[in-house]
C-alpha positions as CSV (number, residue, x, y, z in Angstrom):
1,X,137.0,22.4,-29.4
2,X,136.8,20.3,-26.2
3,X,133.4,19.5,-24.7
4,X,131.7,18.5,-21.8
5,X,128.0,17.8,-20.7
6,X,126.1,19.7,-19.0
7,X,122.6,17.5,-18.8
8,X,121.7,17.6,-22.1
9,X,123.9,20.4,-23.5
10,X,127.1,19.6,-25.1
11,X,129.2,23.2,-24.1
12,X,132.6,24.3,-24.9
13,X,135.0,22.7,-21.8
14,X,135.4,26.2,-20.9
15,X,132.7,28.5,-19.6
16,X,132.6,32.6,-19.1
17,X,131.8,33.7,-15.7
18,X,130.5,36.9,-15.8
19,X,130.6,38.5,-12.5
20,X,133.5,40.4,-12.3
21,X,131.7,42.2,-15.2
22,X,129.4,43.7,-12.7
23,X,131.1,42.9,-9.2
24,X,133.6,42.7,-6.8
25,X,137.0,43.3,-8.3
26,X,136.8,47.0,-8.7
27,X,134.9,49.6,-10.6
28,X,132.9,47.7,-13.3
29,X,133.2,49.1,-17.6
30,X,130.1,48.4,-19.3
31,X,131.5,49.1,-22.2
32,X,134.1,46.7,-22.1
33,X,132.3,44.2,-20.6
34,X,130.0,44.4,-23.6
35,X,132.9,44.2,-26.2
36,X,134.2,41.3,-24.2
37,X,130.1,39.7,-23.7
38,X,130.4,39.7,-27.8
39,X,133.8,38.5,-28.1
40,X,133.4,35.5,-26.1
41,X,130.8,34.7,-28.0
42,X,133.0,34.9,-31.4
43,X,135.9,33.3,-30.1
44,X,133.8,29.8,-29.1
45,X,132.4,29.9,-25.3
46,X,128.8,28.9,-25.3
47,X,128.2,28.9,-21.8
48,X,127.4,32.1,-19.6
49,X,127.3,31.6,-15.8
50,X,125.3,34.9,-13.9
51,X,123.7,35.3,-10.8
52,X,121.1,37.6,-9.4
53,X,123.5,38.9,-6.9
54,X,126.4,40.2,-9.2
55,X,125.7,43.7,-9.2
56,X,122.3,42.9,-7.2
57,X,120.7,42.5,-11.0
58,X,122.8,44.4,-13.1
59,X,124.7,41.6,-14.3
60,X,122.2,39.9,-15.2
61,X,120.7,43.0,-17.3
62,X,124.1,43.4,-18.8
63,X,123.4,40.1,-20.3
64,X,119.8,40.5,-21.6
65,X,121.0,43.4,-23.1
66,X,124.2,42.8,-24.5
67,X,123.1,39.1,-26.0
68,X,119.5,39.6,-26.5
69,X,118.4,38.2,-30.2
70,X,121.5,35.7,-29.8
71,X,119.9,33.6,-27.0
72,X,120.2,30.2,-28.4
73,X,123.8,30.2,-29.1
74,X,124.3,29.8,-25.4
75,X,123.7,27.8,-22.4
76,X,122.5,30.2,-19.6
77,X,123.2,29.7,-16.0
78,X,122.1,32.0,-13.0
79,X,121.9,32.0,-9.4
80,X,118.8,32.6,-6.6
81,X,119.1,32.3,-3.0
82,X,121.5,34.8,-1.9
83,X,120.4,38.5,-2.9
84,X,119.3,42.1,-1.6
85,X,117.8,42.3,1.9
86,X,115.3,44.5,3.2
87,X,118.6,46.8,4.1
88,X,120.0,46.8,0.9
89,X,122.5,44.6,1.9
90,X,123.6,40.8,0.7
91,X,121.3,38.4,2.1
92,X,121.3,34.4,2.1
93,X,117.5,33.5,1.5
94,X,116.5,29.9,0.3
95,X,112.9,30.6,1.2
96,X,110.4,29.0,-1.7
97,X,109.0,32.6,-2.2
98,X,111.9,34.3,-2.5
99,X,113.5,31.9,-4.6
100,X,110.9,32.4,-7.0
101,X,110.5,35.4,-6.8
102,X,114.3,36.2,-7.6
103,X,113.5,33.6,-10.5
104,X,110.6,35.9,-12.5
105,X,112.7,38.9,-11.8
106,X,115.8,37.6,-13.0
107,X,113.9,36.6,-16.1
108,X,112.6,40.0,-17.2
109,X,116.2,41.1,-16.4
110,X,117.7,38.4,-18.5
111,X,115.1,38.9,-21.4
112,X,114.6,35.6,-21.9
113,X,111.8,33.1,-21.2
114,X,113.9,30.8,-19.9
115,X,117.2,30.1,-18.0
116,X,119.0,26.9,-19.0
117,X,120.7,26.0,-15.3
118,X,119.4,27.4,-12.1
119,X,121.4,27.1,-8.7
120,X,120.9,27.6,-5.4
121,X,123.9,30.1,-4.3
122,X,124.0,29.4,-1.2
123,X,122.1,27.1,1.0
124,X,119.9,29.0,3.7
125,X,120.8,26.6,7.2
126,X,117.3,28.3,8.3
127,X,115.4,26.5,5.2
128,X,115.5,23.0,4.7
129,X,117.1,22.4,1.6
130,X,114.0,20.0,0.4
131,X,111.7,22.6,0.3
132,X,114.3,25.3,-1.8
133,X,115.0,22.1,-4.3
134,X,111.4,21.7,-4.5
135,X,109.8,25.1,-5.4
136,X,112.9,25.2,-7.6
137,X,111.5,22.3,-9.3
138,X,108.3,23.3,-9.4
139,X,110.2,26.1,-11.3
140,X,111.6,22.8,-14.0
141,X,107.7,22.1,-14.0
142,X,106.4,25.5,-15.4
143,X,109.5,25.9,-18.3
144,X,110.7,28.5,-16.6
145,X,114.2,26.7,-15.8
146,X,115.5,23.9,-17.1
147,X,118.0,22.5,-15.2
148,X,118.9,22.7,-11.2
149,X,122.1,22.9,-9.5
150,X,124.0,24.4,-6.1
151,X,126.9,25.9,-5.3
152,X,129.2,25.7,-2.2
153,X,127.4,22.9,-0.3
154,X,129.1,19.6,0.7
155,X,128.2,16.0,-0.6
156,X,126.0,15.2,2.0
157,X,123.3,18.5,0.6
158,X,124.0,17.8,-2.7
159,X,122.6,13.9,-2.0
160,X,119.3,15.3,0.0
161,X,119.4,17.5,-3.1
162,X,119.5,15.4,-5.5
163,X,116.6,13.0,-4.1
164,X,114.1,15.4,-4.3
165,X,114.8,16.6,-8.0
166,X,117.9,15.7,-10.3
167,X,120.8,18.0,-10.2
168,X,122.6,18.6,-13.2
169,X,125.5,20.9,-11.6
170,X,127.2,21.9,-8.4
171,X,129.2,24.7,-8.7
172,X,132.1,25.7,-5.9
173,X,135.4,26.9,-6.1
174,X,138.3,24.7,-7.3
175,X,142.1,25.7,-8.1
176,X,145.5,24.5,-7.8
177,X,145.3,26.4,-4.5
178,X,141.5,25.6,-3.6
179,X,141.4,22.2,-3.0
180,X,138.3,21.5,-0.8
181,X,136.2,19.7,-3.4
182,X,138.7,16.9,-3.6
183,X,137.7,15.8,0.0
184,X,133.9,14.5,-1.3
185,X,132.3,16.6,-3.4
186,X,134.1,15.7,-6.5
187,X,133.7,12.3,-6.5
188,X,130.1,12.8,-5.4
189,X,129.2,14.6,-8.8
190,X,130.9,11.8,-10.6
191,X,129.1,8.8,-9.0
192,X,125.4,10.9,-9.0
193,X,126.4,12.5,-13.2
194,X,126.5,15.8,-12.0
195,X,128.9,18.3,-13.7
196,X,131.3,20.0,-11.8
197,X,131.2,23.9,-12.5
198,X,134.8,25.3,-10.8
199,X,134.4,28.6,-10.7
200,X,137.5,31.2,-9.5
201,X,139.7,28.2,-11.0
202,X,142.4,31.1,-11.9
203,X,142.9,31.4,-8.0
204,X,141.0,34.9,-8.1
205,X,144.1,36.1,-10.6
206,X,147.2,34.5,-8.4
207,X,147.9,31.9,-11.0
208,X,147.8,34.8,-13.9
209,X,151.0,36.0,-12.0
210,X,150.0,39.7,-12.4
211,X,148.8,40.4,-9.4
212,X,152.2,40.8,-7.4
213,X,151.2,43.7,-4.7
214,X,147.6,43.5,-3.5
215,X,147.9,46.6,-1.6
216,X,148.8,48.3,-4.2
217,X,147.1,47.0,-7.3
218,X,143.5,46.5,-5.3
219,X,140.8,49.1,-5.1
220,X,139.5,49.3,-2.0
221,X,135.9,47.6,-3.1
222,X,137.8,44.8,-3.7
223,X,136.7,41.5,-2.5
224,X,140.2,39.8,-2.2
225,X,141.5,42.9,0.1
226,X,139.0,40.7,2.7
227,X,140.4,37.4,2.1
228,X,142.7,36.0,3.9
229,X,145.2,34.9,1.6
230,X,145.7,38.1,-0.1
231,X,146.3,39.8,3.3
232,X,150.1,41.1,3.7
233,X,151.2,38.3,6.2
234,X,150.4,35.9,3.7
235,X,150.8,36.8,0.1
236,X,154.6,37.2,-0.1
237,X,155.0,33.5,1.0
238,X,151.8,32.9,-1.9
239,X,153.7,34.9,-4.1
240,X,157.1,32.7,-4.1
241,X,154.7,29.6,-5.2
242,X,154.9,31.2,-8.2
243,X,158.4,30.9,-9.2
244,X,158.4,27.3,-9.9
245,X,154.6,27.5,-11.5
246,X,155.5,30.1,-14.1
247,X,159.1,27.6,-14.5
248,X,156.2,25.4,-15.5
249,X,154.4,27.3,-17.6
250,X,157.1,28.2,-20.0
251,X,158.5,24.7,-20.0
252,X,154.6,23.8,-21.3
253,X,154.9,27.2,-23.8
254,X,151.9,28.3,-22.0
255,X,151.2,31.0,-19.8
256,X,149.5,30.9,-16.3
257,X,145.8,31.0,-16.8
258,X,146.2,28.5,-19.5
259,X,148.6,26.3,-17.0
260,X,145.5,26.9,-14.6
261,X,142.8,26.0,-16.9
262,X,144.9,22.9,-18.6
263,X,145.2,21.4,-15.4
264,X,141.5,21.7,-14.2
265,X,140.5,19.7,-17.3
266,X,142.8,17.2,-17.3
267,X,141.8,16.3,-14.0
268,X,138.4,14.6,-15.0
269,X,135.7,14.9,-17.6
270,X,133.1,16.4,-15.7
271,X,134.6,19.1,-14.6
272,X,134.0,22.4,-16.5
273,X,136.1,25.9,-14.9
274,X,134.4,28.8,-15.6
275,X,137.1,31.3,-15.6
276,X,135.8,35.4,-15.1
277,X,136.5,38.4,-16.6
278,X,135.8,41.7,-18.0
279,X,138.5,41.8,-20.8
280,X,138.6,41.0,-24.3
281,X,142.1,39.9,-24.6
282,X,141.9,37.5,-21.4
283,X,138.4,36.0,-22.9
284,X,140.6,35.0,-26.3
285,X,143.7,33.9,-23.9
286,X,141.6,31.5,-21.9
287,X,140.0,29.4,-24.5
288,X,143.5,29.1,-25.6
289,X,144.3,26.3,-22.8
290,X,141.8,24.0,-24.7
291,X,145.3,23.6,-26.6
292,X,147.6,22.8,-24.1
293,X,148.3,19.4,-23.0
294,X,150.3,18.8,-20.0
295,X,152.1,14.9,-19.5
296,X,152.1,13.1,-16.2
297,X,154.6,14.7,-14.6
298,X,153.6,18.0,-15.3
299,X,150.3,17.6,-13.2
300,X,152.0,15.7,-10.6
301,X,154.7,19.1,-10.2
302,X,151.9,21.2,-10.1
303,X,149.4,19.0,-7.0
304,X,153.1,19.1,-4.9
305,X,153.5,22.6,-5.6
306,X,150.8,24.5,-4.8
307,X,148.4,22.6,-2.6
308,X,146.1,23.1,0.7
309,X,149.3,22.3,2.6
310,X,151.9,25.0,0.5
311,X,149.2,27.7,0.2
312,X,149.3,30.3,3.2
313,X,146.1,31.9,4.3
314,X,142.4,30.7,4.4
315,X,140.1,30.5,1.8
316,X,137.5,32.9,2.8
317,X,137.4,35.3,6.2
318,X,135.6,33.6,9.2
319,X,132.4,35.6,8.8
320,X,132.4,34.6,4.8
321,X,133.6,30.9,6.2
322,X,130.1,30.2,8.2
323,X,128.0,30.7,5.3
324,X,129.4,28.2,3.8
325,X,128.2,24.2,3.9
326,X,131.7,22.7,4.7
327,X,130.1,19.2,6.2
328,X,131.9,16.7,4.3
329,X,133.0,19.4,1.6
């Protein structure tokens, strides 16, 4: 098995992100997301990524549930700062007593005493980001986290960040097709020693090649029937990006998530994709790409293939777009 660091965990180079288990890509199975909880497990990942959002809680039960008594034979991560409002509706909250709050909750839901890697979700513009990093590691202080990390802020947060307490992570999205982090973020982690968590690094399912008719194969609940890139001015011309990546992948002998994955972690040591899902025989598919090993020119067909200049579409919707921290992303 490949590895990477993760602070002082040595994980598999390949994580498990768990929220499509409980969220966002149609009706979640509890039953087989617990067959594929398990599975993963077997097959070699040792490190779960959650958040108290997916599911507002309930994928973070899942997991208590699912893995309690087998606790140390994984690396937990989970999420605060972005949860259910008063309205019962997603809410972006970096205030200290929410955040910890959200933190003793989430650990009765995750049955545990501890969680190994805590991140802020998203960073709350009305909060100065020192004083969520601090209660957070006033969190570190008490044992009831061990390590701290963000997700979706650019390199300038992550330094203010990282100055009040050490960061061990940052966690945003990062694909063939998402290439954002390349403008600072990436190097940032390098130079600081922070891992880089890429989560959606399977383009959200585009670069599985078997999702050829959004419309169609979406439930309405969806989250990608609200992003731009999946709308039906843009995906047929996403969609013809395809041809020459799967010519690719079968020149490799692998197929597309693998193609995906391989390329991710060939890119540089730190970085770690945590791919999602809520099948068992994509869970034993994507630890697969450990295996593959692409030559030069294979990653330099794929960065002039699908890039941010090839892709059509933004990432996220405007609305979705201002939450996010794109100074110097």
């Amino acid at each position: 098995m490949q590895t990477r660091q993760l602070g002082p965990f040595t994980v598999n180079a390949i994580g498990l992100g768990c929220m499509s288990m409980s969220h966002a890509y149609g009706t979640p199975d509890p039953a087989e997301a617990e067959k594929t909880l398990l599975r993963a497990l077997e097959v070699g990942y040792n490190f779960l990524d959650t958040a108290a959002l997916y599911g507002f809680g309930k994928n973070e039960e899942l997991l208590g549930r699912v893995l309690q008594g087998r606790r140390k034979e994984f690396v937990l991560a989970s999420k605060c700062g972005m949860f259910k409002g008063p309205d019962g509706k997603r809410k972006i909250d970096g205030r200290p007593q929410v955040l910890r709050q959200t933190c003793e909750e989430a650990l009765q839901r995750l049955r545990t005493d501890v969680i190994d890697l805590y991140y802020l979700h998203r960073r709350d513009f009305s909060v100065p980001v020192e004083d969520s990093i601090g209660e957070m590691s006033r969190l570190v202080e008490e044992g009831k986290v061990r390590l701290l990390g963000m997700s979706e802020v650019s390199a300038d947060t992550l330094r203010k960040a990282h100055a009040v307490h050490p960061l061990s992570a940052l966690q945003t999205e990062y694909s063939l097709w998402s290439r954002n982090a390349e403008i600072a973020v990436l190097d940032t982690c390098q130079e600081l020693g922070i891992s880089f968590v890429a989560f959606s690094p399977l383009a959200r399912g585009f670069l599985t090649g078997k999702l050829t008719d959004p419309a169609a194969q979406l439930e309405a609940a969806d989250i990608r029937k609200f992003m731009p890139r999946f709308y039906p001015e843009n995906y047929p011309k996403n969609l013809e990006l395809l041809k020459g990546y799967k010519a690719i992948a079968d020149e490799v002998g692998c197929t597309g998530a693998q193609l995906a994955l391989a390329w991710l972690l060939q890119k540089a040591p730190h970085i770690i994709p945590i791919p999602g899902t809520r099948h068992v025989a994509y869970v034993e598919e994507n630890i697969k790409a450990l295996n593959v090993v692409l030559t030069w020119s294979h990653m330099q067909q794929l960065d002039q293939l699908i890039n941010q200049h090839t892709v059509s579409g933004e990432r996220y919707n405007a609305a979705t777009q201002e939450e996010i921290d794109t100074e110097q992303f």
